[in-house]
N, C-alpha and C positions, 0 to 999 in steps of 0.2 A: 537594520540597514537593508533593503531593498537590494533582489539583484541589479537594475537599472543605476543605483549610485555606488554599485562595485566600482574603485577606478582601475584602470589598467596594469597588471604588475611586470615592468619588463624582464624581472627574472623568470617568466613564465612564456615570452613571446615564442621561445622555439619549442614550445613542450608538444606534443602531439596532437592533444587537444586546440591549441591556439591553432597548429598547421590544418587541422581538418576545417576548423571554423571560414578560416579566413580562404578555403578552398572551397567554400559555399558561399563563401560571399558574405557574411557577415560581418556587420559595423564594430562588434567590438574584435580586439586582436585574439581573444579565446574566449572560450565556452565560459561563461561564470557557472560558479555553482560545485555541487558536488564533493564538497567538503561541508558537511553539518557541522554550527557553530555547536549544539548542542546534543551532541548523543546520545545524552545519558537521559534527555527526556524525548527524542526520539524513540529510542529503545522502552522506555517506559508506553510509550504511547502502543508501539508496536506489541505490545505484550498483551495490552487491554484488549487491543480488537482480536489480537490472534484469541486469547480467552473467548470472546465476545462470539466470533466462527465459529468456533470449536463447540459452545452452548448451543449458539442457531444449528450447527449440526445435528447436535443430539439430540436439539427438541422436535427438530421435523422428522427425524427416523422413530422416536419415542410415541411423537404425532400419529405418525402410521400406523405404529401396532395399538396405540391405544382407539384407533379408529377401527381399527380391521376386528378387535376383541370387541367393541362394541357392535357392528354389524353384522358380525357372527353371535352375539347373545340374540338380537332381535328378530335375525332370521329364526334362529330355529326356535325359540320363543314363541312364532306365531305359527310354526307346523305342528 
């Protein structure tokens, strides 16, 4: 289900959120959203990319020195 066919929960009209909403001017009575139907594959996902950062980290600092060891054999190699 799409936020767009969330319908409106009236036990929600006074919650904060609805108050800020409809103080912007917004067509629905509150903010949708903000409650993930699934978590537990949110959190799986969020795991992967944090892994996923955490590798691009290490390859580009590894990158460096494996680049800096390399143009330091070649310099002095050709003195």
């Amino acid at each position: 289900m799409s936020v767009e066919q969330l319908p409106p929960d009236p036990d929600r009209y006074d919650d904060p959120r609805a108050e800020l909403a409809r103080a912007r001017g917004l067509e629905a009575p509150y903010i949708p959203g903000g409650e993930d139907p699934e978590p537990e594959a949110a959190q799986r996902e969020d795991r992967f990319y944090g892994r996923l950062l955490i590798i691009m980290v290490v390859a580009i600092i590894l990158g460096g020195f494996v680049l800096g060891i390399i143009y330091n054999a070649l310099v002095t190699a050709t003195r």
